[in-house]
Phi, psi and omega in degrees: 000155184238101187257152185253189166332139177260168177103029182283152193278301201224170176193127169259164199237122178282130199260071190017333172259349157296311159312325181285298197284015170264275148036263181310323204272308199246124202228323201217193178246013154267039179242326152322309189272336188291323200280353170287281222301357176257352206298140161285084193290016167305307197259122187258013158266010153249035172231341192269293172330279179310338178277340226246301185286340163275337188259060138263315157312284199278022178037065141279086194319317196240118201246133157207144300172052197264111178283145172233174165338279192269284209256196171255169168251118185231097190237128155294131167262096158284156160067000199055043184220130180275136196233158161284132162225010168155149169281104203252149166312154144312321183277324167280332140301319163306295195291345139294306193288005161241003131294311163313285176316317173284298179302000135237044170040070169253153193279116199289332169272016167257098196240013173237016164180163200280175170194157185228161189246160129228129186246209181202132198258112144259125192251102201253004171295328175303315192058055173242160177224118166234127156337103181258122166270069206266151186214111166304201174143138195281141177227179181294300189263007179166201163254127184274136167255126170260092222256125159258142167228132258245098180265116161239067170271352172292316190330131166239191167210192208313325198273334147311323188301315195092046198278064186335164193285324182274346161265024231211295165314297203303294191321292185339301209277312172311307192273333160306337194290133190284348175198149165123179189248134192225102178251136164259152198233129189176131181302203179261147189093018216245356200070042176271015150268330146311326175287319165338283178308316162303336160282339151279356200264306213282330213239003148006138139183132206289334182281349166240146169272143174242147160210134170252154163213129225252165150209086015247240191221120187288314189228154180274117186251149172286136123118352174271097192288096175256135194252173144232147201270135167217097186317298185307021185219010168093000191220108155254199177293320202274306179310272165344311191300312216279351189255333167313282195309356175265346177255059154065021171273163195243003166224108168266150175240104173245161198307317183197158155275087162204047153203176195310306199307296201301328158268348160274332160274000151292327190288337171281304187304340160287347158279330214259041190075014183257149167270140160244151176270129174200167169234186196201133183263098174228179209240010155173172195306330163318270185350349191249339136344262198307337193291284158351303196278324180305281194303352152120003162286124149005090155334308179300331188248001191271319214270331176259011169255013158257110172284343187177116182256115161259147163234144161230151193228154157260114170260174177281141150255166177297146178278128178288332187279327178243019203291142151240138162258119174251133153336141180271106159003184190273274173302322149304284165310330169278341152335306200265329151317308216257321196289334188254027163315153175087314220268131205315153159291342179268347156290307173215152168201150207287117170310183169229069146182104163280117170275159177224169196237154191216131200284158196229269200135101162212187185270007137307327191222061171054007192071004168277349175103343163252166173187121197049155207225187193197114209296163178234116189232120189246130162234131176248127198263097202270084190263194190290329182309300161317310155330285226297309158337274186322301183265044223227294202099023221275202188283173163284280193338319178282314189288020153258334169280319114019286192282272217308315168318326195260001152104033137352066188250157194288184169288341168276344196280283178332294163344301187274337166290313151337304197283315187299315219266330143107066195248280209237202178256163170269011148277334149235044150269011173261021193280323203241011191236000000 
């Protein structure tokens, strides 16, 4: 069976004839949208069913849930792109959003400040279990609901990211290493918890101990001791961290960095011999230098315990089922030349009849042209030069020109190589860079 986080609150059972005929039925998401908006809305746990088991179907990360003036709003993120899929009564929200709260066991008379939940979607045709993580919030006209949903048939491991071979190599090599700090970098959403997670999946192994501490903790991996951080109970990041290095581990994961204490105990224990893993919200890999200094840490103690600062981003790949490949413009092709000057031949090299690939749009991939997504990546490699640099003080700026000299490439360069390689478009990587 395929399980998520254990402790779950509530669990709805998908009922073997509603899974088939959704199944048969829902291919996409106007197919989706036609069978919510004809939906007989009387029973409002098989209307819950149907929101829940098509955006599963269609692979919808986020389900929300929008009150408006007159009516509701009910939207999906696919793809990281929110899309409409129907307009629901008011009368018929309320009786969700008090089904929703009772199976995550949240308080049903509480409409005025926020709260957060989890329940759980069982398929049991499937043997499958996914995670729902829901969060209220009060709006002018109700409470907006947000569902994320946590599958974990995404769990990848290193060789699922969609790696080029020499940062493919580079990472391999990094996370084997017996000490030091490996911080990933990214707004939300950008998929550093996933990348996280392929690094604990990959380097798994009964001869080590891992222990993380999450806020909260999405998916359960065997063989991994994961905490989740909780202030009101006195266990934060910082708290969590000081209990952790006593129980003798040799990989720490912790969820984010963010304040001064939580980072100066992870970076010593990336001193005292443990590898650790953390993220950081900057806006690329320089950026986790200066953040890390902003919040009041040391240079002296940031430049020898961080071995590799990543940034990422997700772009759409292209749908397979409906891609065309065209010859590249004139202008184009000087675009993807002037964006990968410099950049080694043996990462890349220009055919001499560049195809480029350009979305069309079926019903494999909802008529948008895409399907499923895929990181885009930069890593500075943090050597003695770079130290050296590092406990300097410089600028972001310099320590990105500094990385780009030593043979960097940014996160739009990966991009564009995505593009030369005919994985996505150059609109959308001018979509996320």
């Amino acid at each position: 069976m395929l399980k998520n986080s254990k402790g779950v609150s509530g669990e709805i059972r998908i009922t073997e004839s509603i899974s088939e005929k959704l199944r048969r039925d829902v291919r996409n998401l106007p197919s989706l949208q036609e069978k919510i908006r004809s939906f007989e809305k009387e029973n409002i746990s098989e209307f819950l069913e149907l929101v829940l088991m098509g955006s599963v179907i269609i692979e919808s990360s986020d389900i929300h849930i929008e009150p408006e003036e007159e009516n509701v709003r009910l939207r999906m993120r696919i793809d990281g792109v929110l899309h409409d899929v129907a307009d629901i009564d008011r009368e018929l929200c309320n009786k969700i959003t008090s089904r929703i709260k009772l199976l995550s066991r949240v308080k049903i008379n509480i409409e005025d400040r926020p709260q957060d939940g989890r329940f759980t979607i069982w398929i049991p045709k499937e043997d499958l279990s996914i995670e729902i993580r829901m969060s209220t919030l009060p709006s002018e006209y109700g409470e907006t609901i947000v569902m994320r949903l946590l599958d974990p048939r995404k769990l990848i491991t290193l060789d699922g990211l969609g790696l080029r071979e020499d940062l493919f190599e580079l990472f391999k090599n990094e996370i084997t290493k017996p000490n030091g700090m490996i911080i990933v970098t990214g707004p939300t959403g950008s998929g550093k918890t996933t990348t996280l997670y392929a690094f604990l999946k990959t380097i798994n192994d009964p001869e080590i101990k891992i222990v993380t501490i999450e806020d909260p903790v999405e998916y359960h991996l065997d063989g991994i001791s994961q905490t989740r951080a909780d202030s009101s109970k006195g266990y934060d990041f910082a708290s969590g961290l000081r209990t952790i290095v006593r129980q003798d581990p040799d990989v720490i994961l912790v969820g984010e960095i963010r304040d001064l204490e939580t980072a100066q105990i992870s970076m010593q224990a990336a001193l005292t011999g443990h590898l650790v893993f953390s993220t950081l919200h900057t806006n690329d890999a320089a950026g986790a230098i200066a953040r890390l200094q902003a919040i009041g840490e040391n240079p002296i103690n940031i430049a020898p315990s961080i071995n590799l600062a990543i940034a990422q981003r997700l772009v759409r790949k292209i749908c397979k089922s409906c891609a065309r490949f065209v010859e590249a413009e004139e202008e184009t092709l000087k675009k993807l030349k002037e964006e990968l000057e410099g950049v080694s031949e043996n990462v890349v090299s220009f055919p001499e009849i560049i195809k480029l690939a350009q979305k069309k749009g079926c019903r494999e991939c909802s008529y948008t042209g895409y399907r499923g997504r895929a990181g885009i990546f930069e890593a500075l490699v943090v050597d003695e030069e770079m130290e050296e640099l590092i406990l300097s003080s410089p600028s972001t700026s310099k320590i990105r020109n500094k990385a780009i000299e030593k043979g960097m490439l940014t996160m739009r360069q990966d991009g564009m190589i995505k593009v030369l390689n005919g994985e996505t478009t150059i609109e959308e990587v001018d979509r996320v860079t």
